[in-house]
Backbone as a printed PyTorch tensor [residue, N CA C, xyz], in Angstrom:
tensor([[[115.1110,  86.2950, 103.5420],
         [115.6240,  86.2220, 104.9090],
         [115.3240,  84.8320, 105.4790]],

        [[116.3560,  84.1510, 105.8370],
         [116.0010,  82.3470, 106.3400],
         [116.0050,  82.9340, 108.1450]],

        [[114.6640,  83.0830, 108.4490],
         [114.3720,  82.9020, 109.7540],
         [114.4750,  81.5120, 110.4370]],

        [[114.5390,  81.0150, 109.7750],
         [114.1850,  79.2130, 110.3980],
         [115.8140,  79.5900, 111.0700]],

        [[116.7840,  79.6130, 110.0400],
         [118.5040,  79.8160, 110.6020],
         [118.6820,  80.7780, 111.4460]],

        [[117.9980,  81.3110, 111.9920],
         [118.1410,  82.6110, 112.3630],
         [117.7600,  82.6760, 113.9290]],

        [[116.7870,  81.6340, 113.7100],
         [115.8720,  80.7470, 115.2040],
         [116.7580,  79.9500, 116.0840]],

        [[117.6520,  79.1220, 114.6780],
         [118.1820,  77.4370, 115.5190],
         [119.7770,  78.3230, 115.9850]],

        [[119.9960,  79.8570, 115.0420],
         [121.4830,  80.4120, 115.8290],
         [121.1630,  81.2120, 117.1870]],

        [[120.0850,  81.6060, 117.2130],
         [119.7030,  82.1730, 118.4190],
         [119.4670,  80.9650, 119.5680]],

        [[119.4360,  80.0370, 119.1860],
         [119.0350,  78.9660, 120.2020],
         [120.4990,  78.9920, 121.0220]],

        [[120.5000,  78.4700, 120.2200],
         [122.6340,  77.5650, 120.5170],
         [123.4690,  78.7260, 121.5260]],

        [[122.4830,  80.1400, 120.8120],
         [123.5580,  81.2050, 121.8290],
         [122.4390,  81.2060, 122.8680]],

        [[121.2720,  81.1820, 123.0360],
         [120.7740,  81.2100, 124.0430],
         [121.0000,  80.0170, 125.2390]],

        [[120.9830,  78.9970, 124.4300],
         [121.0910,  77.8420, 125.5030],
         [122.8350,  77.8210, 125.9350]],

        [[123.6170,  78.1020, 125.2940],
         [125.4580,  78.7050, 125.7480],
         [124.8580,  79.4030, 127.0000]],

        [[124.0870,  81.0330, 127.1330],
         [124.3540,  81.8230, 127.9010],
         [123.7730,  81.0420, 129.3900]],

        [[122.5060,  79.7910, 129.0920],
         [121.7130,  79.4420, 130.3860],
         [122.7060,  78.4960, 131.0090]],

        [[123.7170,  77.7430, 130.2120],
         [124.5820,  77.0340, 130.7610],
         [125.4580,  77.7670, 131.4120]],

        [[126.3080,  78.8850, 130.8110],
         [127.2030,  79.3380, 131.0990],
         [127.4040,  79.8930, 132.3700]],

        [[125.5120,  80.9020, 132.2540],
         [125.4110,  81.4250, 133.7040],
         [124.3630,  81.0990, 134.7360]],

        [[124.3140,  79.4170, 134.2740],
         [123.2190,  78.6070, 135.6140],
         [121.9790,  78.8390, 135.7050]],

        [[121.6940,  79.6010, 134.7780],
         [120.1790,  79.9080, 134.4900],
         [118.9820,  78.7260, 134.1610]],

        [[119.6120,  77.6210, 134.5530],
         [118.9090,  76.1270, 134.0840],
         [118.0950,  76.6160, 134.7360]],

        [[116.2980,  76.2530, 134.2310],
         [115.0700,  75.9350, 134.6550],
         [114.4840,  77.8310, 135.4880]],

        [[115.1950,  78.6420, 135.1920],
         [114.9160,  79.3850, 136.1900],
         [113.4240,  80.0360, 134.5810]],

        [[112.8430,  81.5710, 135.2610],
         [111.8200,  81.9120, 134.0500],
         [112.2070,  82.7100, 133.4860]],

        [[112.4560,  83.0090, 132.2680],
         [114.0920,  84.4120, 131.7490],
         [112.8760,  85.0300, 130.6830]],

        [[111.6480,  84.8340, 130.6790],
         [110.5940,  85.4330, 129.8380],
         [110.3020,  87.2340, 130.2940]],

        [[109.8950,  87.3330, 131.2290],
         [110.1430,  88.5850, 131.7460],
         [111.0830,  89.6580, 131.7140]],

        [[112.6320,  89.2860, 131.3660],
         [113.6480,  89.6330, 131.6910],
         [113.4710,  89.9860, 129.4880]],

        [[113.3500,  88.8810, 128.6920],
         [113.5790,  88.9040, 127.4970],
         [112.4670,  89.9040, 127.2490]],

        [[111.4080,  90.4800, 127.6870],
         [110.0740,  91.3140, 127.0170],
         [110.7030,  92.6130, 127.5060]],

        [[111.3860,  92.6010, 128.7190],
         [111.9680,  94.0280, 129.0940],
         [113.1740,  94.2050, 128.3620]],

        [[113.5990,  93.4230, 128.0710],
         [114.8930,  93.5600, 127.2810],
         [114.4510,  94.3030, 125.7910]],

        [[113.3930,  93.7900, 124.9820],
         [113.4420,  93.7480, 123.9380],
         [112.4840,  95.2600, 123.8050]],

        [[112.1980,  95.5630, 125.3920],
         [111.3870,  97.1030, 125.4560],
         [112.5590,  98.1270, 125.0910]],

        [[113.8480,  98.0650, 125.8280],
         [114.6480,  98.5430, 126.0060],
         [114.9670,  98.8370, 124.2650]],

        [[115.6250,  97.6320, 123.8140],
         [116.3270,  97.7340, 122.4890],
         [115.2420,  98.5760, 121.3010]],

        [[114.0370,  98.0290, 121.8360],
         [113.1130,  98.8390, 121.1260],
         [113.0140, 100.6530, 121.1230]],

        [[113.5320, 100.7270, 122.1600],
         [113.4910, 102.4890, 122.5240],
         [114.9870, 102.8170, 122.6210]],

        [[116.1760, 102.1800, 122.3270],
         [117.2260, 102.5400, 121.8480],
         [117.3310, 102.7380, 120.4920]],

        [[116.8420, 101.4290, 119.7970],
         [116.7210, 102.0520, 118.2140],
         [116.0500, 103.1750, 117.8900]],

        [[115.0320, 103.6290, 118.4390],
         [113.9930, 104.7040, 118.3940],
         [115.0690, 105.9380, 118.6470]],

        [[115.6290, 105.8140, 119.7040],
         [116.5730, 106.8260, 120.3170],
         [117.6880, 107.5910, 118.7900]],

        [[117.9420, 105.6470, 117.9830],
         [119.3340, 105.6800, 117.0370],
         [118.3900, 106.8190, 115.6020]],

        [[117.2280, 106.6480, 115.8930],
         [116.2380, 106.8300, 114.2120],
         [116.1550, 108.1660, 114.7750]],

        [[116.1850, 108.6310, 115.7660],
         [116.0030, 110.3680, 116.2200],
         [114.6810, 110.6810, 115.7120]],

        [[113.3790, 110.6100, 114.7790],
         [112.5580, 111.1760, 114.5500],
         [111.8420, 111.4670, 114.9210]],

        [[111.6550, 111.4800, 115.9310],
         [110.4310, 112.0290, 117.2720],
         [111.1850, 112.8780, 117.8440]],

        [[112.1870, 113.1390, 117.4220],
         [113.1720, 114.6550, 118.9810],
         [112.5120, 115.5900, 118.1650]],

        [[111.2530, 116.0620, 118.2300],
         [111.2920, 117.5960, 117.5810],
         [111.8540, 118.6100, 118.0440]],

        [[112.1150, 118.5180, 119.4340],
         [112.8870, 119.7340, 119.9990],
         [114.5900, 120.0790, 119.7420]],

        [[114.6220, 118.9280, 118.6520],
         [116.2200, 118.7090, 118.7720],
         [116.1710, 119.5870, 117.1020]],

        [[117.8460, 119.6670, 116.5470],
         [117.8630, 120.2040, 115.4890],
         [118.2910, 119.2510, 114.4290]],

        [[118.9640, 117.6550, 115.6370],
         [119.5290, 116.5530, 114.5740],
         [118.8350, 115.3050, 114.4390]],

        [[117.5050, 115.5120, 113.9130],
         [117.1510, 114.1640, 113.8360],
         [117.1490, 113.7270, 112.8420]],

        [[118.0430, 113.1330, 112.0620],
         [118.8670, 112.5700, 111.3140],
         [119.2920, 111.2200, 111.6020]],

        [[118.4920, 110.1520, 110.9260],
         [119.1210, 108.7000, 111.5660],
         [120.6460, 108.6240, 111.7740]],

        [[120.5290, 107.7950, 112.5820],
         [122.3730, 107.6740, 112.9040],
         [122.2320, 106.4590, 112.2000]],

        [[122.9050, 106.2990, 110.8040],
         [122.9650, 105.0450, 110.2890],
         [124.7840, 105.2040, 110.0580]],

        [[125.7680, 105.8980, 110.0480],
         [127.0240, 105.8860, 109.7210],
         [127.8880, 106.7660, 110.8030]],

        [[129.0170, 106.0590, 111.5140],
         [129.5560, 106.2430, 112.3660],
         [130.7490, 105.9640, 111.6360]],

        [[131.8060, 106.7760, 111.5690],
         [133.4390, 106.3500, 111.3140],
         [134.1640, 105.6180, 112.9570]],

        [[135.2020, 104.7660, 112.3670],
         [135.9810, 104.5170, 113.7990],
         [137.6240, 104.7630, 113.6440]],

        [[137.9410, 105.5390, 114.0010],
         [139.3670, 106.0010, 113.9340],
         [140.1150, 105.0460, 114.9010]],

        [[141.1910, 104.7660, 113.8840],
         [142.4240, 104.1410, 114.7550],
         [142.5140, 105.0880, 116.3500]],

        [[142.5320, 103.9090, 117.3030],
         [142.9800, 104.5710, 118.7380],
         [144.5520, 104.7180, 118.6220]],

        [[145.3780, 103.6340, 117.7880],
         [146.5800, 103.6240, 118.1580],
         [148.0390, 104.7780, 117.7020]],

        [[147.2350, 105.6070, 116.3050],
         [147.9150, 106.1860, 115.4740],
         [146.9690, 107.7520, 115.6310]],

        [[145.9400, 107.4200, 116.4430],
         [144.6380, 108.8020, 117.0980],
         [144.1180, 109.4290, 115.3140]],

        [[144.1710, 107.9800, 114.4480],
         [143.3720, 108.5760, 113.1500],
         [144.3650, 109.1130, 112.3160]],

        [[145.6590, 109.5470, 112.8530],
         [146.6370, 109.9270, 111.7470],
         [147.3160, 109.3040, 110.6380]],

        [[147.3560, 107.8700, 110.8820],
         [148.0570, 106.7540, 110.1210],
         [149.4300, 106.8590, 110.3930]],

        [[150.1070, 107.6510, 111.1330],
         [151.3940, 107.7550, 111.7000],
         [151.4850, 106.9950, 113.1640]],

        [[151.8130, 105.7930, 113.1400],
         [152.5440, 104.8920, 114.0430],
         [153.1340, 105.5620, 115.3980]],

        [[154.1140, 106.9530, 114.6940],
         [154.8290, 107.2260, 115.8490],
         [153.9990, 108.7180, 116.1230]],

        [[152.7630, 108.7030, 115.9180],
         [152.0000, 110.1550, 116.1320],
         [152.2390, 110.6720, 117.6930]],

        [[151.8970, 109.2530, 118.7610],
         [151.8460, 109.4430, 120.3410],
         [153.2630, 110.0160, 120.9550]],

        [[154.2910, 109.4410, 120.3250],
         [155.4860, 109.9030, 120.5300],
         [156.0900, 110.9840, 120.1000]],

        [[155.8020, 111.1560, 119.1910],
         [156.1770, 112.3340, 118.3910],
         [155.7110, 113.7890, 118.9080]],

        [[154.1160, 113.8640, 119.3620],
         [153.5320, 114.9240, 120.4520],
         [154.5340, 114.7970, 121.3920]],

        [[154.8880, 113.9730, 121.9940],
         [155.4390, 114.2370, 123.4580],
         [157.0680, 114.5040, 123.2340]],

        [[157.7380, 114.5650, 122.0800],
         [158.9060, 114.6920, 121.3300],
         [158.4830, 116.1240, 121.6230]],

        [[157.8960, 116.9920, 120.6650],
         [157.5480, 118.0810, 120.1350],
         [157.3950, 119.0380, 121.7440]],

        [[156.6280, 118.2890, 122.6860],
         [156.2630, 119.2690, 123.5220],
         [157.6020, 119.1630, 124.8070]],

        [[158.2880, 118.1010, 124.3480],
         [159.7130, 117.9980, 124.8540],
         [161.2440, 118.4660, 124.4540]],

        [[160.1900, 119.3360, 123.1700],
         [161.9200, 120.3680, 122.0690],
         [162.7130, 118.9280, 121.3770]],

        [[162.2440, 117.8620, 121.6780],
         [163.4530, 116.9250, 120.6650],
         [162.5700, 116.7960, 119.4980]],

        [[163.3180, 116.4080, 118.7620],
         [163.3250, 116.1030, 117.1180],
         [162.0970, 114.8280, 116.8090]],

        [[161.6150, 114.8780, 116.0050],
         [160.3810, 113.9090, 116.2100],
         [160.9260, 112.6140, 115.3270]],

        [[161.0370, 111.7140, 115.5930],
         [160.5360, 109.9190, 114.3740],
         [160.3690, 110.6420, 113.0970]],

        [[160.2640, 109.6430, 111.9630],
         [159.9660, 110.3030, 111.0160],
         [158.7060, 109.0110, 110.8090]],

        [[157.6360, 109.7160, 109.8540],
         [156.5320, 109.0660, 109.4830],
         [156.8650, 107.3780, 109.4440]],

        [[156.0690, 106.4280, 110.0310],
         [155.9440, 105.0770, 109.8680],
         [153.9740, 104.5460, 110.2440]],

        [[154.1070, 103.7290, 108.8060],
         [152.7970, 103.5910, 108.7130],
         [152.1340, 102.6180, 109.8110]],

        [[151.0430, 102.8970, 110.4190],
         [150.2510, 102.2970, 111.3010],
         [150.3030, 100.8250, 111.2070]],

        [[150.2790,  99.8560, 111.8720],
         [149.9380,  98.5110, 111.4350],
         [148.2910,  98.6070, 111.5130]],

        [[147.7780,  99.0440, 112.4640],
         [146.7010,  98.3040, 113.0270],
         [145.8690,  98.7330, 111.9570]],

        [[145.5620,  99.7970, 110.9480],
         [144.9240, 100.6820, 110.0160],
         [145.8960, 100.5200, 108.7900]],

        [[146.6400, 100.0480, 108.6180],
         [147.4750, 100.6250, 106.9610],
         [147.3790, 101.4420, 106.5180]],

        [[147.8160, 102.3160, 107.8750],
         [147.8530, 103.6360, 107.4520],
         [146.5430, 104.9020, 107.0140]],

        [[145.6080, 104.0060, 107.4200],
         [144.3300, 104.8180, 106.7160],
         [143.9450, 106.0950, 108.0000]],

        [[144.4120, 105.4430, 109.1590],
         [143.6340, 105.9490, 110.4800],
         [142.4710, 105.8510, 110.4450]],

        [[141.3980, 105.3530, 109.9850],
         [140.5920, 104.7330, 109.7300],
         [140.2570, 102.8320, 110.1450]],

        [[139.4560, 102.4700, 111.2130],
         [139.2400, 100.6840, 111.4320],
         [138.0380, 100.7310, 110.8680]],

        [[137.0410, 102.0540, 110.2030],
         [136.1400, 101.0130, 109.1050],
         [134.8950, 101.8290, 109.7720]],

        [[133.5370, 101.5710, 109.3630],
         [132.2180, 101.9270, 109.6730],
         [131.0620, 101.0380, 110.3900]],

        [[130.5640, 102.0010, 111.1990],
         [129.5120, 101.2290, 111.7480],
         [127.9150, 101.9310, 111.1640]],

        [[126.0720, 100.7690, 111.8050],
         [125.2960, 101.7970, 111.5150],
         [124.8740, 101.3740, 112.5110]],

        [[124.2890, 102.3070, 113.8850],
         [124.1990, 102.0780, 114.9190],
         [122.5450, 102.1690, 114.8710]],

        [[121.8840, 102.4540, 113.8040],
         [120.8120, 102.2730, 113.6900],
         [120.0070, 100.9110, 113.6430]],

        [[120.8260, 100.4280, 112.6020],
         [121.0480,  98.8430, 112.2680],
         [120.9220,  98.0780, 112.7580]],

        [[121.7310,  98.8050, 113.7860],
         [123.0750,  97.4110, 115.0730],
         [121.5090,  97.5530, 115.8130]],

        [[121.0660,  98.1930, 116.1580],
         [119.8880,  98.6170, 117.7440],
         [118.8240,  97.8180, 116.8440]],

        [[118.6460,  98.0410, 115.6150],
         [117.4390,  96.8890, 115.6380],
         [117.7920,  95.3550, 115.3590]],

        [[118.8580,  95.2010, 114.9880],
         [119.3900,  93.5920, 115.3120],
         [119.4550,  93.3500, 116.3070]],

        [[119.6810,  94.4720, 117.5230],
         [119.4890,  94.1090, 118.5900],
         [118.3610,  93.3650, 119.1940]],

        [[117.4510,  94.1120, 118.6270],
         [115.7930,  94.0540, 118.8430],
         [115.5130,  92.5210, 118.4320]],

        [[116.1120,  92.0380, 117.1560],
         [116.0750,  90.5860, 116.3740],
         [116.2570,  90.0700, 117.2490]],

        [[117.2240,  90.1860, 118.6060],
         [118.0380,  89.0760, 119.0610],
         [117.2620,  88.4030, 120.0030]],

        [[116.5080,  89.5300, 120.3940],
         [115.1950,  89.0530, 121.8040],
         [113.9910,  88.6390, 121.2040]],

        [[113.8670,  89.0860, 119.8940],
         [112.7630,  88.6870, 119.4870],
         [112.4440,  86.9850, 119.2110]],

        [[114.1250,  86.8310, 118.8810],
         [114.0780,  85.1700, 118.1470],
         [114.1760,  84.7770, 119.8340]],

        [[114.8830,  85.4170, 120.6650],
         [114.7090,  84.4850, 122.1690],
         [113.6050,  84.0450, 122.0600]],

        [[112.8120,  85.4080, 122.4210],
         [111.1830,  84.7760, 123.3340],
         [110.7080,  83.7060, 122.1720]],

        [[110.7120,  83.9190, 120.3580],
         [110.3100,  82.6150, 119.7630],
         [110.4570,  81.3800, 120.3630]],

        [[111.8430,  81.6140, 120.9010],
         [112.4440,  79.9030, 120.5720],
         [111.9580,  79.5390, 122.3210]],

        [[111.7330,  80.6890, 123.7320],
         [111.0830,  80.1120, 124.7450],
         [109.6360,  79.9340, 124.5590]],

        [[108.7450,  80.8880, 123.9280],
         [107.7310,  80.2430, 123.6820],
         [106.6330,  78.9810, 123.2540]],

        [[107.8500,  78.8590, 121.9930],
         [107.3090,  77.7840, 120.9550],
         [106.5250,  78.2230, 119.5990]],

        [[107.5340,  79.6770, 120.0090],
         [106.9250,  79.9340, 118.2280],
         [107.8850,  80.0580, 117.3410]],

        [[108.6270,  78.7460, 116.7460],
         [109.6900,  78.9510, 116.2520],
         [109.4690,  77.9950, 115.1370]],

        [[108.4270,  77.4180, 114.9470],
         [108.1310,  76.3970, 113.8510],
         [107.7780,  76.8800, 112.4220]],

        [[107.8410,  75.3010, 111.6970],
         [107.7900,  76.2920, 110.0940],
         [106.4560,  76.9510, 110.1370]],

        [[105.3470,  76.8150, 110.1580],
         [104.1190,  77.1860, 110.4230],
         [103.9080,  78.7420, 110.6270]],

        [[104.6700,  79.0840, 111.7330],
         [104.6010,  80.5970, 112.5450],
         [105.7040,  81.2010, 111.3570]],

        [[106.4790,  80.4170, 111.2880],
         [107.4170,  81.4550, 110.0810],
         [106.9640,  81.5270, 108.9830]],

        [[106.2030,  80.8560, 108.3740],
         [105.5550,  80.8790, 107.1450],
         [104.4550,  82.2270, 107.2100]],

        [[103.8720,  82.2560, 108.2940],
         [102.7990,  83.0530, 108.5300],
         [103.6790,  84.5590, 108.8400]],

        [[104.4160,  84.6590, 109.5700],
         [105.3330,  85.8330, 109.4480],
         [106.3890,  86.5020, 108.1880]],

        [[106.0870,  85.6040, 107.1910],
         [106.6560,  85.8640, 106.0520],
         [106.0450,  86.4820, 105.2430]],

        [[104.6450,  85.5180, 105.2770],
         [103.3520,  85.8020, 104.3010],
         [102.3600,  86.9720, 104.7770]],

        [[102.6150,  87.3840, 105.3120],
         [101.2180,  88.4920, 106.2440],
         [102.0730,  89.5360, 106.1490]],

        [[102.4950,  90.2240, 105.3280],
         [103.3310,  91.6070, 105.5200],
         [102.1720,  92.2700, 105.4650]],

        [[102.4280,  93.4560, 106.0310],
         [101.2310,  94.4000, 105.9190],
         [101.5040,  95.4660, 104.6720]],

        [[ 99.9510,  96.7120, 104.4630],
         [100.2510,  96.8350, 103.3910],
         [101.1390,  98.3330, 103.9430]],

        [[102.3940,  98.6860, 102.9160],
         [103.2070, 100.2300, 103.3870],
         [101.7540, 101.0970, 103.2840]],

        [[102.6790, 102.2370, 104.2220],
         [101.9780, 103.2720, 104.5690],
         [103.1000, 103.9170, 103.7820]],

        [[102.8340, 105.5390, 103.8380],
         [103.8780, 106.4730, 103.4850],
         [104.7970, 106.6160, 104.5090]],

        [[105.7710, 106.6280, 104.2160],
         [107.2130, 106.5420, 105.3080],
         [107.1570, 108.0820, 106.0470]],

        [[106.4520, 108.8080, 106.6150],
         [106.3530, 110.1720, 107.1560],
         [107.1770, 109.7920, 108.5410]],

        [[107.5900, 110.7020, 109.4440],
         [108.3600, 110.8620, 111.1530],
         [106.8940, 109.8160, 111.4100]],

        [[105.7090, 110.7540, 111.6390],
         [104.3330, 109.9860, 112.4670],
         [103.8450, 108.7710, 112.2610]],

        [[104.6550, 108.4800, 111.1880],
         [104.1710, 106.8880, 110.6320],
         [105.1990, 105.7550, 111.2610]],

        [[106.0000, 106.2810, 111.3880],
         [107.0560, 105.0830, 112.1070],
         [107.2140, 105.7960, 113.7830]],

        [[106.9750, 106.6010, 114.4100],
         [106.5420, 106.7400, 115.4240],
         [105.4140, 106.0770, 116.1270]],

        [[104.1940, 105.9340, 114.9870],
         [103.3480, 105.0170, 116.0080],
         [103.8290, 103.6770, 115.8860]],

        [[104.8550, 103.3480, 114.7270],
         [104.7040, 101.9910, 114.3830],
         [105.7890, 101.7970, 115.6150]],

        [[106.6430, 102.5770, 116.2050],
         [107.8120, 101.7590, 117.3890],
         [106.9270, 101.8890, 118.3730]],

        [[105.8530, 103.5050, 119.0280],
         [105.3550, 102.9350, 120.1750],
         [103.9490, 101.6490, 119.9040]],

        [[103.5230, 101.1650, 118.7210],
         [102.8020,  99.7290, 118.8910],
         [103.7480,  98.6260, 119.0440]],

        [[104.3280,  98.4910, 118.5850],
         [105.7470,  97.4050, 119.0450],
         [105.7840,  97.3160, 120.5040]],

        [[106.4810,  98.6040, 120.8790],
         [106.1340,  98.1940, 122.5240],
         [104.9600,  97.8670, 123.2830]],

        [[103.7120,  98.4490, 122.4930],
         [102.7760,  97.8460, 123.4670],
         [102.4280,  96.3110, 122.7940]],

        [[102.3440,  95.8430, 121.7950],
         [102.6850,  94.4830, 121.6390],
         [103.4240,  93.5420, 122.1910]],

        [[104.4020,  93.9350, 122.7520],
         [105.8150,  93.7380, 123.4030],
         [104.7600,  93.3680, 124.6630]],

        [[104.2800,  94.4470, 125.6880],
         [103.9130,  93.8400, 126.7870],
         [102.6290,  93.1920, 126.5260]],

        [[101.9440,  92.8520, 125.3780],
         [100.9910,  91.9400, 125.0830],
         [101.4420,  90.3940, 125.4040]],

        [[102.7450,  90.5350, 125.4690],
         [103.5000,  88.8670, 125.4310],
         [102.8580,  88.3220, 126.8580]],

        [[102.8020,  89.0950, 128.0580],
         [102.6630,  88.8340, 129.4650],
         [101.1650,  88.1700, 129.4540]],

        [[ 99.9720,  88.5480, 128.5660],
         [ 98.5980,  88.4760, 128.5020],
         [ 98.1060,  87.1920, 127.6500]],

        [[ 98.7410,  87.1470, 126.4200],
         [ 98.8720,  86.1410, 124.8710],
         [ 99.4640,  85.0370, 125.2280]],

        [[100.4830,  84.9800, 126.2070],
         [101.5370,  84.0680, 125.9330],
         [101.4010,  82.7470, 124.6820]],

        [[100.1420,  82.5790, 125.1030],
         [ 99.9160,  81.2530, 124.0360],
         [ 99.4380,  81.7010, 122.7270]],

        [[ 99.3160,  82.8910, 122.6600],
         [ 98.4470,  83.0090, 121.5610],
         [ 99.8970,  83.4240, 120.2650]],

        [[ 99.9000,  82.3450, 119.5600],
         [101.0280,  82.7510, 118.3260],
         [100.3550,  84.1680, 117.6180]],

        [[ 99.1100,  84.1010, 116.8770],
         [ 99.0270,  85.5750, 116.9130],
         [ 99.4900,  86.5360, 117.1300]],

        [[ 99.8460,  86.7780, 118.4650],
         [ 99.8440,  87.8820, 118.9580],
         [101.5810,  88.2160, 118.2530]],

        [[102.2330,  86.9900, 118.2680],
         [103.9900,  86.8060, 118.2920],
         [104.0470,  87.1650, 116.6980]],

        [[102.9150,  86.5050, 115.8510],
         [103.3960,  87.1640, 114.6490],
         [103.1330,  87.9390, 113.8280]],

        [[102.0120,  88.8590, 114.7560],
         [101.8190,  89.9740, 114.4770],
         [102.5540,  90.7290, 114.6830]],

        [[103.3320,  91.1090, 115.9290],
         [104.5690,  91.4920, 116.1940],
         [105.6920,  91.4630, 115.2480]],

        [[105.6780,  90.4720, 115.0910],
         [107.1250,  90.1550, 113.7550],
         [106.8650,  90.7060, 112.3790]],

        [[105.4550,  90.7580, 112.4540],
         [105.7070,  91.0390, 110.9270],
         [105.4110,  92.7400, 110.6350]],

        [[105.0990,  93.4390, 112.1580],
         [105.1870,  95.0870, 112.3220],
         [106.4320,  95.1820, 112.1490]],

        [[107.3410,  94.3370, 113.0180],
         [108.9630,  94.4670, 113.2630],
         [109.8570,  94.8630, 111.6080]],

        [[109.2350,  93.6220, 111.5670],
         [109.9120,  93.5860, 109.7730],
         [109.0450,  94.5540, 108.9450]],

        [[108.4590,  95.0710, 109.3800],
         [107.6800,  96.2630, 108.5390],
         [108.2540,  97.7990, 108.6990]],

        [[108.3570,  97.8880, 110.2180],
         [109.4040,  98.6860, 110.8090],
         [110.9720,  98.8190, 110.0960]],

        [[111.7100,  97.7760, 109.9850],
         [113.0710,  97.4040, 109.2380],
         [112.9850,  98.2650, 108.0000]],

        [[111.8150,  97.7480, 107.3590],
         [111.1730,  98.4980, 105.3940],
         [111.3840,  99.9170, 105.3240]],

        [[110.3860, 100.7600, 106.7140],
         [110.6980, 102.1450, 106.5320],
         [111.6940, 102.2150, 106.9480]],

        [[112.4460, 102.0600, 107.7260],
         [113.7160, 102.7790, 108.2830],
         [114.8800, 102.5880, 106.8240]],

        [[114.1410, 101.8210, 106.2090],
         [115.5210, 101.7420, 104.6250],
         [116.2220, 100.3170, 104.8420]],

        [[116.1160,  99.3390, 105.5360],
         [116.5090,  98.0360, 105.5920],
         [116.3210,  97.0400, 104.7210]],

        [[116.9890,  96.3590, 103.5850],
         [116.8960,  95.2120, 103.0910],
         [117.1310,  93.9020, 104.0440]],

        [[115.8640,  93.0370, 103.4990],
         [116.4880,  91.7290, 104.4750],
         [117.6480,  91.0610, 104.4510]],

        [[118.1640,  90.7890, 103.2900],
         [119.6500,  91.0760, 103.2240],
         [120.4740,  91.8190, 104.5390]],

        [[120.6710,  93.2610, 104.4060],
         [121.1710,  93.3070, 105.6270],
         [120.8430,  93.3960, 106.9110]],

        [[119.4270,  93.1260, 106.9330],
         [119.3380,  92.5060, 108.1320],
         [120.0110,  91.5970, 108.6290]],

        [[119.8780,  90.3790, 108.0650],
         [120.2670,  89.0980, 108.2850],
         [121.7900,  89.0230, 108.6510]],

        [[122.4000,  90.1950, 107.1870],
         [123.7920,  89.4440, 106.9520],
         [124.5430,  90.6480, 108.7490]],

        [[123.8410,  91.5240, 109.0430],
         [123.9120,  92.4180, 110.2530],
         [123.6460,  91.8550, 111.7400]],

        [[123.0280,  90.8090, 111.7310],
         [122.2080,  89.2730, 112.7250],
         [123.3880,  88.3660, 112.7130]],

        [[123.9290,  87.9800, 111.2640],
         [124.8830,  87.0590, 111.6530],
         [126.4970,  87.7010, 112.6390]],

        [[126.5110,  89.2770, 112.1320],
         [127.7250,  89.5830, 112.7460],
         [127.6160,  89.5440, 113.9460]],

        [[126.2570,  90.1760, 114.7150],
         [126.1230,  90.2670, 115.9380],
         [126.2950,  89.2280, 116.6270]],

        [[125.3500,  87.8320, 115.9480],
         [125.7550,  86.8770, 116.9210],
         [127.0530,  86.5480, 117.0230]],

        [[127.6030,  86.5890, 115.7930],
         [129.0480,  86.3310, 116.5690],
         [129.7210,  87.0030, 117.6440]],

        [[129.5610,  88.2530, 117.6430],
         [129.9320,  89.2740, 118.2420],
         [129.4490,  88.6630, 119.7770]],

        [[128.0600,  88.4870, 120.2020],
         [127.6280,  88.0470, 121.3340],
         [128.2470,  86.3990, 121.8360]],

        [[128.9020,  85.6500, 120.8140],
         [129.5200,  84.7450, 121.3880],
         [131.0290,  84.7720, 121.7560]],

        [[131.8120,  85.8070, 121.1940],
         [133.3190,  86.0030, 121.7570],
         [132.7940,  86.8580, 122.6320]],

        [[131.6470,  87.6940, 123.0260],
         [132.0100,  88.3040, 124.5110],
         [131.4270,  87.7980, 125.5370]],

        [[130.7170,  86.3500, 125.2670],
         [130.6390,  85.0430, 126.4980],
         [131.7880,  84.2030, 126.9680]],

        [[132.4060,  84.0540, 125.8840],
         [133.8150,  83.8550, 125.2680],
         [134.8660,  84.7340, 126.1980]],

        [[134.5810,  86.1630, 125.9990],
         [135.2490,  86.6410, 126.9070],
         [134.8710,  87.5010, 128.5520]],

        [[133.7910,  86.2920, 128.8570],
         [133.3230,  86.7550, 129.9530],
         [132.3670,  88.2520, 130.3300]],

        [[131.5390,  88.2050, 128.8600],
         [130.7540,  89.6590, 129.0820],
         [129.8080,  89.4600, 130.4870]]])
């Protein structure tokens, strides 16, 4: 996993969003530790393993997305054709979707994934406002993995609620790199059990950022 690239793409979108929305000189540290509380307890939300009261806790790692335009049928004239049918006329005859080729199908998501790339995205912020973004701190967040535990529900339950309280350790540490890559390297320890290769981490980091620059792009 090249964190160093991962630092200088989070920059470029971070420093886009302070231009974009006048945020020059203001303090956006506070705003990034609550942020990254949030994404932290959405992924938690995506991994379900703490709902004991529930019957589906079952990571949400695979989501289908059905064509909106053909409603998943791969028939082009599906929308018309209902309103043919419930109008007694004669329906179109089958024509294949453009937007799907016909599959009714636009492809898969893992929303499990997505929520902890999310988590990446604030994490490399506060690096790159802090000043822990050097080879040094990444070397040390590479090299210090901790040792696995057994992947049990209770084992990655304490490991998301220590994250968050690490998380508000940032307000106390600020200076202390320690504290930042100890954090990172629970984070990326976290990634291990949930079934994550750094591989797709990364290659899941690069989509997002793009993703977060066409919707500055388009005025998110």
């Amino acid at each position: 996993m090249n964190l160093q690239k991962m630092f200088e793409m989070q920059k470029v979108l971070d420093d886009r969003i302070i231009k974009e929305k006048g945020l020059e000189g203001q303090d956006l540290l506070p705003n990034l530790i609550l942020a990254l509380q949030v994404e932290l307890a959405e992924c938690a939300n995506e991994w379900r393993g703490f709902k004991h009261w529930s019957n589906n806790r079952e990571p949400r790692t695979k989501i289908e997305h059905f064509c909106s335009t053909c409603d998943g049928t791969g028939d082009e004239n599906h929308d018309i054709n209902l309103q043919y049918l419930e109008e007694g006329h004669a329906t179109e005859p089958y024509s294949e979707c453009q937007d799907c080729n016909g599959s009714g199908k636009l492809g898969e998501t893992n929303p499990l994934l997505e929520e902890y790339v999310d988590c990446l995205h604030f994490i490399l912020s506060i690096g790159n406002r802090i000043g822990f973004n050097n080879d040094a701190t990444i070397q040390q967040i590479m090299r210090r993995a901790e040792e696995r535990e057994l992947e049990t529900n209770i084992v990655i339950v304490k490991a998301f609620s220590r994250l968050m309280s690490l998380v508000f350790g940032f307000y106390f540490w600020i200076e202390n790199a320690g504290t930042y890559v100890r954090f990172f390297e629970r984070f990326l320890n976290l990634g291990e059990m949930l079934g994550f290769t750094p591989e797709q981490i990364e290659a899941a980091y690069m989509d997002k950022n793009a993703v977060n620059h066409q919707r500055q792009q388009e005025g998110y």
